[in-house]
C-alpha positions as CSV (number, residue, x, y, z in Angstrom):
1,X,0.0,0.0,0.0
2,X,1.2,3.2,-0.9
3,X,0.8,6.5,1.0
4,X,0.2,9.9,0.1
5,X,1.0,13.0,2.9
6,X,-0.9,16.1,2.5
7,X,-0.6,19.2,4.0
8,X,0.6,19.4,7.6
9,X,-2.3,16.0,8.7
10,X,-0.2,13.9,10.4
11,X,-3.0,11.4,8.7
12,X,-1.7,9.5,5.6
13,X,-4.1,8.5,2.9
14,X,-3.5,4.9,2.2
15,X,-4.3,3.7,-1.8
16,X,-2.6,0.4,-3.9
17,X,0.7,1.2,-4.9
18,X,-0.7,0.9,-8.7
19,X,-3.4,3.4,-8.3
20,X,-1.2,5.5,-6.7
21,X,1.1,5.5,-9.3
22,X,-1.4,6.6,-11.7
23,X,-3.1,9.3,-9.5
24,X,0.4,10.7,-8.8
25,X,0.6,11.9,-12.5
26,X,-2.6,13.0,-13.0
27,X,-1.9,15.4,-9.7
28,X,2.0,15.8,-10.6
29,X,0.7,17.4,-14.2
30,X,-2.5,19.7,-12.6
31,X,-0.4,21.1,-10.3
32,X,2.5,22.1,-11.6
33,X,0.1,23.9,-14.3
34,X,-1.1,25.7,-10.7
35,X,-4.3,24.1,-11.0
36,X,-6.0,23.2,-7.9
37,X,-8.8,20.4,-7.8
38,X,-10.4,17.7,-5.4
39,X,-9.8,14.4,-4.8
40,X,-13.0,12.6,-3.2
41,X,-13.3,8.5,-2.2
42,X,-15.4,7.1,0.2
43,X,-13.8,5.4,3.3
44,X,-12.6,1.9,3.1
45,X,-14.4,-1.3,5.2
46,X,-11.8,-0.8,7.6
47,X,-12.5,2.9,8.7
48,X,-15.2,4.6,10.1
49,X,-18.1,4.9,7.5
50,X,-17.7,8.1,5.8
51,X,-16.0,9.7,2.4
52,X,-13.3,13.0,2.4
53,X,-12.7,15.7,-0.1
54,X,-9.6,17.0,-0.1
55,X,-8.6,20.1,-1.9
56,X,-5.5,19.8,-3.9
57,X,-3.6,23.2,-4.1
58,X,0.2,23.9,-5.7
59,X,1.1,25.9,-2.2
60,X,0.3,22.7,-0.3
61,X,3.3,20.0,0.7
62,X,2.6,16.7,-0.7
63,X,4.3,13.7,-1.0
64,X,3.8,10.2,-2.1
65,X,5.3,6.8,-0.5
66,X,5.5,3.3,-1.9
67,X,6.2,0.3,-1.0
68,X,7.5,-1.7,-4.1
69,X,10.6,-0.4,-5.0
70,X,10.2,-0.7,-8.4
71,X,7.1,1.5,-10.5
72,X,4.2,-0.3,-11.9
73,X,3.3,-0.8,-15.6
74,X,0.9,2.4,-16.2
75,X,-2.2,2.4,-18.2
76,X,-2.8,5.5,-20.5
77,X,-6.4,4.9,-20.4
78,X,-6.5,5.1,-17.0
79,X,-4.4,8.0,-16.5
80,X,-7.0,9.7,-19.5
81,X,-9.7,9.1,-17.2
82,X,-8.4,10.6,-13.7
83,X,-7.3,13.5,-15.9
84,X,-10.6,13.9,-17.5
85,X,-12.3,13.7,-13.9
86,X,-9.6,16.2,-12.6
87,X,-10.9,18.4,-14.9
88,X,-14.6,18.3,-14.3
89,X,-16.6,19.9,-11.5
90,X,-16.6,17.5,-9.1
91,X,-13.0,16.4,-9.5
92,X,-11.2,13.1,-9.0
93,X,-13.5,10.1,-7.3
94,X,-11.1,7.4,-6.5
95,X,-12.9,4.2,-6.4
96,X,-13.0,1.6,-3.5
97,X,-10.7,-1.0,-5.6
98,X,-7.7,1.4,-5.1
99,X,-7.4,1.3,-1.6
100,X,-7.0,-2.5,-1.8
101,X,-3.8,-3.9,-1.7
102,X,-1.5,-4.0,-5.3
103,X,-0.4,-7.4,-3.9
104,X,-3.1,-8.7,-3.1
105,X,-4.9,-8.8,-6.6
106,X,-7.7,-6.6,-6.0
107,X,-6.4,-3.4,-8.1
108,X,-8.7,-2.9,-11.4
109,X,-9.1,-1.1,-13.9
């Protein structure tokens, strides 16, 4: 499981190292174009029931962790379609697949 830091939240935000992969370009590209956006999921099984928003902004500190060494194989039709929801009103909605572990088989596209 990957790990993305945001802001000064001491909370990380836990998604599949291969989803994270993908949603790191898609956020890499918007914001060093200084385009903010959101990024929306609902909570996993494992956590209180819920969903989070967060507001992606260029000022903000992020950084992203994972935990195989080596990148996965990419799909440009997946990166296409974060990208196309980054750039729509309600922003990126990351799916519950992607906070399943890479390892584990679950990751879809």
């Amino acid at each position: 499981m990957g790990v993305i830091y945001y802001g000064s939240s001491a909370m990380p935000i836990r998604i599949a190292d291969r989803a994270l992969a993908h949603l790191k370009i898609v956020i890499a590209t918007k914001l060093r174009r200084s385009e903010s956006f959101t990024v929306s999921w609902q909570h996993p099984e494992n956590s209180p029931q819920g969903r989070t928003t967060i507001w992606l902004h260029p000022a903000i500190p992020l950084r992203f962790v994972f935990d195989e060494p080596e990148p996965p194989a990419l799909s440009r039709e997946w990166i296409e379609e974060l990208a196309a929801s980054a750039n729509s009103s309600g922003g990126i909605q990351l799916m519950p697949e992607m906070f399943h572990d890479d390892r584990d088989g679950h990751v879809t596209e």
